[in-house]
C-alpha positions, 0 to 999 in steps of 0.5 A, spaced: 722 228 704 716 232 700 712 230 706 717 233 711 716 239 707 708 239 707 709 239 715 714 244 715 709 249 711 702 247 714 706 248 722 706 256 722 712 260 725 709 262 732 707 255 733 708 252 739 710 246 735 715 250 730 719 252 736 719 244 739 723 243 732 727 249 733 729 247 741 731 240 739 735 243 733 739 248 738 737 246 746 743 249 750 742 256 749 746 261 754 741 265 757 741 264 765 747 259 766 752 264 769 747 266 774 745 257 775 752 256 776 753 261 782 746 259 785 748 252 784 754 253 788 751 257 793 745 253 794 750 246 794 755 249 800 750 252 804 745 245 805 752 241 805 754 245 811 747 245 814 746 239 813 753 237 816 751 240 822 744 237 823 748 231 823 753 234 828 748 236 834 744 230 832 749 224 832 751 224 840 743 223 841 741 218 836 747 212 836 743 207 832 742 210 827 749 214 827 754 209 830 751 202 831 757 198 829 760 201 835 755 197 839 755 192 835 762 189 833 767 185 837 773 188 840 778 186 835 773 190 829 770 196 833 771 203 831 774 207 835 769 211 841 768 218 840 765 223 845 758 226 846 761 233 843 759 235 836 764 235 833 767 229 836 767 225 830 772 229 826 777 226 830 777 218 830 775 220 823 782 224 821 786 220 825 784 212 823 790 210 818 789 205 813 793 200 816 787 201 822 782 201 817 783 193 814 782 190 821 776 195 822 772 195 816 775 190 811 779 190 804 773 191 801 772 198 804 778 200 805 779 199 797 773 203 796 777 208 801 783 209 797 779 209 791 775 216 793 782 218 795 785 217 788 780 220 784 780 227 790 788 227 788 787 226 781 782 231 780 786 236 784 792 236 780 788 236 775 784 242 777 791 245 778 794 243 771 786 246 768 786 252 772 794 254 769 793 252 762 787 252 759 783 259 763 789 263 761 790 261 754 782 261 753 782 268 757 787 271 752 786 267 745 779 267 745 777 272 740 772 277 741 766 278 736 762 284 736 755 285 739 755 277 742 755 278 750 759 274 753 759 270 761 764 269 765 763 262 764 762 261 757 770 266 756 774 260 760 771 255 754 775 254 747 768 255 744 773 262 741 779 260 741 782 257 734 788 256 731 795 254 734 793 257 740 789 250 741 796 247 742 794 247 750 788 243 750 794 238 746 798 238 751 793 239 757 791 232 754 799 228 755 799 231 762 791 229 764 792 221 761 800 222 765 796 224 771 791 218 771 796 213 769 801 215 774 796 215 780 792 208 778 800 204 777 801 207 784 795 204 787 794 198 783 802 197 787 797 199 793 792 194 792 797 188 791 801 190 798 793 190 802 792 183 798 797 180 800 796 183 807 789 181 806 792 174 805 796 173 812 791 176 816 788 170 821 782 171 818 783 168 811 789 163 814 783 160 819 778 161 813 775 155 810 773 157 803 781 160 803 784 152 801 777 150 798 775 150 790 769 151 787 769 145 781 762 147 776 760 144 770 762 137 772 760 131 767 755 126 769 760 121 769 765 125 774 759 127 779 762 123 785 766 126 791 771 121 787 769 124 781 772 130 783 778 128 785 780 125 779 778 132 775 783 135 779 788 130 778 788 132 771 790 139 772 795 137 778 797 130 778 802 131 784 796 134 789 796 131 795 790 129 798 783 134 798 777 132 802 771 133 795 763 134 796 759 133 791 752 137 791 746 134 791 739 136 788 735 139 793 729 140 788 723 144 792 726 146 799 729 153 797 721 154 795 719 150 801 724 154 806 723 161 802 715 160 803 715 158 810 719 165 811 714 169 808 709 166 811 712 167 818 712 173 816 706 175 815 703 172 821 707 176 825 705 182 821 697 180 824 699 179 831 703 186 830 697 190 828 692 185 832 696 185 839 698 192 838 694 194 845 693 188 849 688 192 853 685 194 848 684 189 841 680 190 835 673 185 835 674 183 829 680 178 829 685 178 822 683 176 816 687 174 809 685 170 804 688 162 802 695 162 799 695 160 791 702 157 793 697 152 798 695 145 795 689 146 798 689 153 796 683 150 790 678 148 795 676 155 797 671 159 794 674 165 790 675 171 793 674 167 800 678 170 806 679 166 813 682 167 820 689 168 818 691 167 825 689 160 825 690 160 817 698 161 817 699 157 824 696 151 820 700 153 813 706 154 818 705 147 820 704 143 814 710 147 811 715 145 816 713 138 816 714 137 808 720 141 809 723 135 814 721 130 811 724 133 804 731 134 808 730 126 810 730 123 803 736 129 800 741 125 799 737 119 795 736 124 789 741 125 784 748 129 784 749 135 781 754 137 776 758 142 781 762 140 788 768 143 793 775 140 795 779 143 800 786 142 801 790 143 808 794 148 805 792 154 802 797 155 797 797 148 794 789 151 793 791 157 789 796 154 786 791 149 782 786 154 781 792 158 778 794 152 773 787 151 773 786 158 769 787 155 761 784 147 764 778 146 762 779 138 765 772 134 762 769 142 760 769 143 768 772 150 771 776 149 777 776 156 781 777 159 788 771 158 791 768 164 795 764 164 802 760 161 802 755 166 804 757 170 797 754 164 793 748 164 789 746 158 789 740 157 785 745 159 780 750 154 781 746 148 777 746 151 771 750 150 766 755 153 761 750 155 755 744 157 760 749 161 763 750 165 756 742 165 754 741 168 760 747 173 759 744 174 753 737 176 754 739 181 760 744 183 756 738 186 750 733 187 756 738 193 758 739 194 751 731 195 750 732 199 756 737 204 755 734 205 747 728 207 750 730 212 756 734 216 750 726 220 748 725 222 756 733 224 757 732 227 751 726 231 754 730 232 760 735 236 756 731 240 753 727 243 758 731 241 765 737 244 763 735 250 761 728 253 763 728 259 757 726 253 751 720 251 756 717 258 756 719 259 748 713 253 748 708 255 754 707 262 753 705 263 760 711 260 763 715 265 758 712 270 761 713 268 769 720 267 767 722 274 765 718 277 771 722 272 776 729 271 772 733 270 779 728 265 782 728 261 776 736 261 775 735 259 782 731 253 780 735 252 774 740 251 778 738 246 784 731 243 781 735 241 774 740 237 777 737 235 782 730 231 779 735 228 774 739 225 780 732 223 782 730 219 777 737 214 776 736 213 784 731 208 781 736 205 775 741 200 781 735 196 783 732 196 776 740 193 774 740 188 779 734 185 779 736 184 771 742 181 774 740 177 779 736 172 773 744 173 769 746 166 772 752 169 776 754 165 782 756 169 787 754 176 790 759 179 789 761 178 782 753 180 780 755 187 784 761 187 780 756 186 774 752 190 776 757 197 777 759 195 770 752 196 766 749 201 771 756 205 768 755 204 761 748 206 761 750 212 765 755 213 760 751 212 754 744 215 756 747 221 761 753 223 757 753 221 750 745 222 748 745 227 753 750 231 749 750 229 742 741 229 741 741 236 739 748 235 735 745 229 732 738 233 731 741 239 727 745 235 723 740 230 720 734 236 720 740 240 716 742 234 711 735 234 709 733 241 707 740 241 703 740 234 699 733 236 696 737 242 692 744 239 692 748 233 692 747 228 699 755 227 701 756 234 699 750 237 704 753 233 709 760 235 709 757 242 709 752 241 714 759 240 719 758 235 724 765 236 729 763 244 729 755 243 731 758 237 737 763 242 739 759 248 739 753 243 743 759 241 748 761 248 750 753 251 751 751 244 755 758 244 760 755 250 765 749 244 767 755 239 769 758 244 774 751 245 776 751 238 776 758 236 779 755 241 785 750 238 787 753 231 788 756 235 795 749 236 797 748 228 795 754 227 801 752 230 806 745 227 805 748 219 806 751 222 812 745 225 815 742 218 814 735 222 812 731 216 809 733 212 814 731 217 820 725 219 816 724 212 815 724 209 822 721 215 825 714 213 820 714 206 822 715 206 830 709 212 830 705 211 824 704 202 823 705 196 828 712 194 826 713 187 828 719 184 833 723 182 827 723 190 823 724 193 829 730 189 830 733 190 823 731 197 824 737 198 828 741 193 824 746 196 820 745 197 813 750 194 808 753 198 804 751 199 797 758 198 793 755 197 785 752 204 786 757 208 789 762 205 785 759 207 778 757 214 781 764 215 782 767 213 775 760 217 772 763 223 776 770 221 773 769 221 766 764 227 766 768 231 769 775 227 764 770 228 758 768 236 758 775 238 762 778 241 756 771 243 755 770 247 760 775 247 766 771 249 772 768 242 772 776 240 776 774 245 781 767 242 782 768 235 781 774 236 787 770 238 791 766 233 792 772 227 792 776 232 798 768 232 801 767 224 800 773 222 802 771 224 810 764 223 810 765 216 807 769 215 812 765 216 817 759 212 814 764 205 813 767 206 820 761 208 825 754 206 819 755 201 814 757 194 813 760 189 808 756 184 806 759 179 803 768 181 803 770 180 796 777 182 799 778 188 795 776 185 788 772 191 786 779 195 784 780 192 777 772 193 775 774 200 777 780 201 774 778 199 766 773 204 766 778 209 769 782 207 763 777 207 759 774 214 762 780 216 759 780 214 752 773 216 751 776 223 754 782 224 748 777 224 743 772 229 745 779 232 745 780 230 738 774 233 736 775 239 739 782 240 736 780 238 730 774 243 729 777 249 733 784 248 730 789 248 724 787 247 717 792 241 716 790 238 722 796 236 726 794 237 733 788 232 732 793 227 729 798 229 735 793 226 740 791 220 735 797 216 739 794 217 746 789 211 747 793 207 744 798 209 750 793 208 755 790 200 752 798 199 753 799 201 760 792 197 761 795 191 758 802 192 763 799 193 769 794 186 767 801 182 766 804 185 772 800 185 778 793 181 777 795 174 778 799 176 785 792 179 787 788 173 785 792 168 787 796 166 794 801 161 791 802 161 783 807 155 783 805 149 786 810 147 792 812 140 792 810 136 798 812 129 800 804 125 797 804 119 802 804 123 808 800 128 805 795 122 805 795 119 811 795 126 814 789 127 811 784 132 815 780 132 822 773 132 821 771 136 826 775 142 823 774 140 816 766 141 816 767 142 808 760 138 807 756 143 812 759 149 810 759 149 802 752 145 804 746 149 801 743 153 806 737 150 806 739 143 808 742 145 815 740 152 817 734 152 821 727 155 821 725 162 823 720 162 830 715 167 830 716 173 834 711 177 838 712 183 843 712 179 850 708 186 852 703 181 849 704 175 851 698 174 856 693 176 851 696 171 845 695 165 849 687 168 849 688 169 842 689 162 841 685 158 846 681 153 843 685 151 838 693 150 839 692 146 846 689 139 848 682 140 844 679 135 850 680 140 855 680 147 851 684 153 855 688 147 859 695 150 857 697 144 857 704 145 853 704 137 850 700 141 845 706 143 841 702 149 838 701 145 831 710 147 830 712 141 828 720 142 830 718 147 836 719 146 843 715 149 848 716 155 852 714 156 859 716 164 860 718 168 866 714 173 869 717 179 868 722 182 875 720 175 877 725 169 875 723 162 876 715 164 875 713 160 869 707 164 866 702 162 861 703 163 854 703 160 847 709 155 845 712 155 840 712 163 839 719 166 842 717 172 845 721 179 845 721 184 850 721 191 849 729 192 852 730 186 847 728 189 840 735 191 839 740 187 833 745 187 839 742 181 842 740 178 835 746 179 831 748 171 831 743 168 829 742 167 821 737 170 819 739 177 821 747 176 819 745 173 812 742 181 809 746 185 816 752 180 819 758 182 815 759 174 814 761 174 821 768 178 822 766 184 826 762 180 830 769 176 832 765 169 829 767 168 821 762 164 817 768 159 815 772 159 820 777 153 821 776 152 829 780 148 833 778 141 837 778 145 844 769 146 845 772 153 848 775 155 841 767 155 838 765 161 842 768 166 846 764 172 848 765 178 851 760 182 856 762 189 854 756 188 849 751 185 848 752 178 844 760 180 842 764 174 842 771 176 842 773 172 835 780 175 834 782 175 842 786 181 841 787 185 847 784 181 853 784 174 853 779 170 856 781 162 859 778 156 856 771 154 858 766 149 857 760 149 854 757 144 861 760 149 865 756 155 862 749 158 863 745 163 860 741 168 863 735 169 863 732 163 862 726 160 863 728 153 867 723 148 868 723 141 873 729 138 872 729 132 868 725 135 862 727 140 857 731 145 857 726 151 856 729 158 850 732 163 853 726 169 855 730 175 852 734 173 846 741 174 849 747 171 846 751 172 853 754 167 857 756 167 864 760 164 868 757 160 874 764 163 879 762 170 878 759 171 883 757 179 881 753 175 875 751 170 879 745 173 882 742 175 877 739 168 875 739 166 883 731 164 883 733 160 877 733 152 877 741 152 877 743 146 870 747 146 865 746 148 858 745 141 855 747 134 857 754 132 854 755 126 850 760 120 851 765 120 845 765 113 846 759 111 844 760 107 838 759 110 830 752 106 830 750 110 835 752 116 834 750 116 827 743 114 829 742 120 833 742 125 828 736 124 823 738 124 816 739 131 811 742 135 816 747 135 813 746 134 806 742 128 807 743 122 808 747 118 814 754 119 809 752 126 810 752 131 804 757 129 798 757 122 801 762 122 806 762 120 813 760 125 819 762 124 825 757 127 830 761 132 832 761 135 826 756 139 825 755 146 823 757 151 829 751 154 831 750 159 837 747 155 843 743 160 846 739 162 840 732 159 839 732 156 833 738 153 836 734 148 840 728 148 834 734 145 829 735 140 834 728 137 836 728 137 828 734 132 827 736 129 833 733 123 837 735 126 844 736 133 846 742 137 848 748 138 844 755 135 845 
């Protein structure tokens, strides 16, 4: 104490550093806030109209970037056409109903749809509740002091409203929590009707992980496909019979895989910039230094560089032989403690995980299982108290993350919000701010708002990376995760410390002063907290209209796909991008849900919190929701996709912040009403009982509605066990053990892609080196270029079919018309990040097909590469697959291998049609691959496939027995199609 007063005294009353200490007692002083919350509209409607129609003129040029779903789904799943007009877009935009939009988008969407459609219905009723209610009481109650200028933006607050006349803000209130919970009880009815639709769709009927769960923390002693069921037993004794799989340890493959992926990549980006102009290469050849993750990495000289083409050709080698032999020996390791069983039926599968819920059989966790493509699989072996120290730690790192952004926030609240606290402190600022008090309202009202949502953009990628570390097993639940801790960082750091710092500030500074002189309770109860916090919420409420405004400009720009047309434009001119980025570039993105999602409840419990406050933020905040409901229509119809579908399982995240967004509202009101109102209080006890009323609503819709939108079936339906058992499952419609199978033991290695403009130089590049080395530039393609799983490729010269020319094996080339995501979208390392697990493009990832070969894949030519998964519309007779070609495709002599497509296509023609026909009429006329007899013998077929494909070993993945037809369902025409096979099989061709 005696030396805060020292300070105080030495600190002299002109000083820059006084007038700090004066800033942080009172930042938020009215000066400009009139004029920045009419330049914030301004400036917000007219760069969200311009921008609208940049996007307009634009988008009939540019449909990569603006439409490339309508290229690149399937009939069933395609957005409806639009024109070449410039406001063509509107109408498929109006006119989509939901209904419409399930089938087109997914649940996922569609629910985040109805969302923004709630939030804009709420907030104008609500808006409509302010505006009649509050402004007016506000306007003719407020009391009048002399010598105080007013605003017309402060009037319109309680901040001079007192007494009984703040029975309004009380009634407001009970109106404002009857709105929310009337608009959430009726979509929560909304959500359980499309869940339940969503459950019927043929989708979920014919997917696998819809009658598979997903068993973790199994004891040691239960680790067995037997195992399994004895667990599942304990749960539902009268179960009939469930095909189980065990998982299996598969130790340094995911490393191994993830290495030779990245080492992929890297040789491409130097043959990239290398072969950039053929005609005209560089004299020096790449050079890289040796990996650190390279065994051999120890005997290079330090700081030593190498001939990275000849390096990273030789790492490719090395790792993909470790990777073959590691798969051969998988099922000789331990099981581990989580496994899967599928039931034929999909309601006795959510019946046991539904009796499941409060069984815990031998401490394991029976649960639905996700896609497969939603599982994180370096978390599935990691056990129940891992799992929770790992929580932990995230948990404090975001902790230690939020306390420290309290300093910067509270800088930003200071000065940002309003730019005359930072002339009181740099005088030659001062002196320009009263030279140019319009142009400094102007950036009061743009800059502000704007570099505080600058620096959150990087907050999602922060919290997700944390997340990633937390032990979450599927995708989906860690962005669930992730909205959640993005919302309340946002809440505490951006609302809560944003608002209350000069409150807490003023309080603390004053209780000092007067507890030296008198009593500390006593210089507490006069230093007045509720007054001072009020006070602070009424000054600081222009910014959040401000605020609010900008969102619309933020709208508009995710729907002129700036970054990504900027982005784009900077690669293809200003680097060499390599064959794979130029396809992602024109893959569409997957859709950020954790983030709009938080954004969304922020926009809400800002506007829900300061609403009594100052009630033109409902205007602002509607606004936004009745302009987003459109554009994000548009984004999701024509632009985005669904990564991994959740099947609408975001809402109920969505909905206990609501609710909570609520209560969080009431007391700001409390506070309000108890500073600003009667003597004895009663409006303040008046809104005491409304949080309790919305925790009571929250707990009715739990026990209404959550258990009919998690489950398919709550009861389990009696069937008759004994013939349930002998009718068991088929094999090669099961494929439990392929597809709940770790990735890494089945899907096969990436290819080298090099642009077929460069194709004639590569073979110089590698001369000497990838050819017989006893005739040096032979070409003779035994060499196999050093791939150890590879076939070699003779290519076609370019407008001459059934021309070989001299290329490099082992490297796919891609011409310039290829580099599309159109062409490339089936083969698993592109859907992984940009697929949509599959359904848009008509082929599910877990689909249970049927014993027909046609049923596999049945593709359409009105796209390229679209299979017609759903078959709606036009349907296609059967065919199969020995009656197929692919065009083009480089044939060799007949009798040997057959050779990789040249372009990458996905299309199938058939040999009939005579229209096709002659576009491969120069070429060697063979089928796709030799069939296999089905009647060879088990021995023999079992020896055909080398050990691990499946999960290793000749039982296959779990142990079970595996037919060879029952392999994972793989695009025959894709290249690393042909490379998976030389890598497991004895003998080429598929069956």
């Amino acid at each position: 104490m005696p030396f805060f007063k020292s300070m105080m005294v030495l600190v002299r009353r002109n000083d820059a550093t006084d007038e700090l200490l004066t800033l942080l007692e009172n930042p938020f002083q009215a000066s400009l806030s009139q004029n920045s919350v009419i330049a914030g509209l301004g400036t917000s409607v007219g760069f969200t109209l311009l921008l609208a129609m940049g996007f307009s003129l634009l988008r009939p040029y540019n449909s990569l970037v603006y439409a490339p779903k309508l290229k690149i789904a399937d009939d069933r799943h395609a957005p409806p056409p639009m024109g070449k007009g410039i406001l063509a877009w509107v109408g498929p935009v109006l006119k989509t109903k939901e209904q419409d939009l399930i089938e087109l988008i997914g649940l996922d969407a569609t629910v985040f749809l109805r969302v923004l459609r709630m939030c804009r219905n709420i907030f104008l009723v609500l808006m409509v509740i302010a505006c009649a209610i509050l402004i007016p009481v506000n306007l003719s109650k407020g009391v009048k002091f002399k010598g105080t200028a007013q605003t017309s933006v402060s009037k319109v607050t309680p901040i001079n409203t007192f007494g009984s006349a703040n029975w309004g803000m009380v009634i407001c209130t009970y109106l404002f929590d009857l709105v929310i919970a009337g608009f959430l009880w009726w979509n929560y009815r909304a959500i359980l009707r499309l869940r339940r639709q969503y459950y019927d769709t043929p989708e979920y009927q014919a997917s696998l992980h819809a009658r598979t769960l997903m068993i973790n923390y199994i004891p040691k002693s239960f680790s067995s496909d037997e195992g399994i069921g004895r667990l599942i037993d304990e749960v539902a004794p009268t179960s009939s019979f469930s095909r189980t799989a065990v998982a299996r340890n598969v130790k340094e493959l995911p490393e191994l895989i993830d290495q030779h992926n990245k080492t992929v990549r890297e040789l491409e980006e130097h043959l990239a910039r290398y072969l950039k102009d053929p005609n005209n290469m560089p004299a020096k050849r790449p050079l890289c230094k040796p990996s650190k993750q390279d065994p051999s990495w120890g005997s290079y000289p330090k700081g030593q560089k190498v001939d990275a083409i000849e390096y990273l050709t030789g790492r490719i080698k090395e790792l993909e032989v470790e990777i073959k032999e590691v798969r051969l020996i998988v099922d000789t390791r331990n099981p581990l403690a989580y496994g899967f069983a599928s039931y034929e039926s999909i309601e006795e599968a959510h019946s046991i995980a539904f009796a499941a819920k409060s069984k815990h059989p031998q401490g394991t966790k029976i649960v639905l299982a996700p896609r497969p493509s939603d599982i994180i699989w370096k978390n599935m072996t990691l056990s129940e108290s891992q799992k929770r120290r790992r929580r932990l730690i995230n948990n404090l790192w975001i902790t230690l993350l939020t306390l420290v952004w309290i300093a910067p926030n509270a800088m930003i609240s200071i000065f940002l919000v309003n730019l005359t606290n930072l002339g009181r402190v740099w005088k030659g600022f001062q002196d320009s701010l009263r030279a140019h008090t319009t142009w400094w309202s102007i950036v009061q009202g743009v800059a502000a708002p704007a570099i505080t949502s600058l620096v959150y953009l990087i907050l999602p990628i922060i919290f997700r990376r944390l997340a990633m570390r937390a032990g979450d097993t599927s995708k989906t639940a860690r962005e669930r995760h992730v909205a959640a801790k993005l919302y309340t960082f946002f809440v505490f750091n951006f609302l809560v410390v944003f608002s209350l710092f000069s409150t807490v500030w003023t309080f603390i500074t004053t209780v000092i002063d007067k507890s030296a002189k008198e009593d500390t309770w006593k210089a507490i109860e006069e230093a007045n907290f509720g007054t001072g916090l009020f006070l602070s919420l009424c000054n600081i409420s222009p910014f959040w209209i401000n605020w609010l405004l900008q969102r619309n400009l933020g709208a508009a720009v995710d729907l002129a796909q700036l970054w990504k047309l900027i982005w784009s434009f900077c690669i293809r001119k200003f680097s060499s991008p390599t064959p794979r980025e130029m396809i992602e570039l024109t893959a569409p993105p997957p859709f950020d849900y954790a983030s709009y999602y938080n954004y969304f409840l922020f926009y809400s419990t800002v506007t829900l919190c300061y609403g009594t406050v100052q009630p033109l933020v409902f205007p602002a905040c509607a606004l936004y929701f009745a302009l987003d409901v459109y554009l994000k229509k548009y984004l999701l119809l024509y632009i985005f996709i669904t990564k991994t579908e959740s099947g609408g399982m975001f809402w109920r995240m969505f909905y206990n912040r609501m609710i909570f967004a609520a209560m969080l509202a009431n007391c700001v009101v409390f506070l309000c009403v108890w500073a600003q109102g009667d003597a004895d209080h009663m409006q303040a006890y008046a809104v005491i009982p409304l949080p309790f009323i919305m925790l009571g609503f929250k707990w009715y819709c739990k026990r209404t509605f959550d258990d009919k939108i998690h489950y398919f079936a709550t009861c389990h339906l009696a069937k008759d066990a004994e013939a349930a058992a002998t009718k068991g499952f088929n094999p090669k419609q099961d494929k439990l053990a392929s597809r709940f199978g770790h990735p890494v033991l089945y899907r096969p290695l990436i290819t080298p892609m090099v642009h077929a403009k460069a194709q004639n130089k590569l073979a110089a590049v590698y001369g000497g080196r990838l050819t017989d080395s006893n005739n040096a530039g032979s070409g003779d393609v035994t060499s196999m270029s050093g791939y150890s799983d590879m076939y070699a490729m003779d290519n076609m010269l370019g407008g001459k079919p059934g021309r070989k020319a001299n290329a490099v094996p082992g490297f796919e080339m891609v011409p310039e018309n290829r580099l599309d995501f159109a062409y490339f979208k089936g083969r698993a390392e592109f859907a992984e990040e940009h697929g949509g697990g599959g359904v848009i493009y008509g082929r599910g990832e877990d689909i249970i097909r049927s014993d027909t070969p046609s049923s596999i894949s049945t593709f359409s030519d009105d796209r390229p590469g679209t299979p017609l998964g759903g078959m709606t519309g036009r349907q296609r007779p059967a065919q199969r697959f020995d009656t197929l070609v692919s065009h083009p495709v480089a044939y060799d002599t007949p009798g040997t291998d057959m050779r990789v497509p040249l372009n990458g296509s996905q299309r199938f023609y058939q040999q009939g049609n005579d229209s096709q026909g002659g576009l491969v009429q120069n070429a060697a006329a063979m089928p796709l691959g030799t069939p296999s007899p089905y009647n060879q013998s088990r021995e023999a077929s079992l020896e055909r496939r080398a050990p691990g494909f499946l999960g290793g070993g000749p039982q296959g993945y779990g142990g079970l027995p595996q037919h060879p037809i029952d392999e994972p369902e793989q695009d025959p025409t894709s290249y690393d199609y042909f490379r998976s096979r030389r890598a497991n099989n004895n003998g080429p061709g598929f069956r």
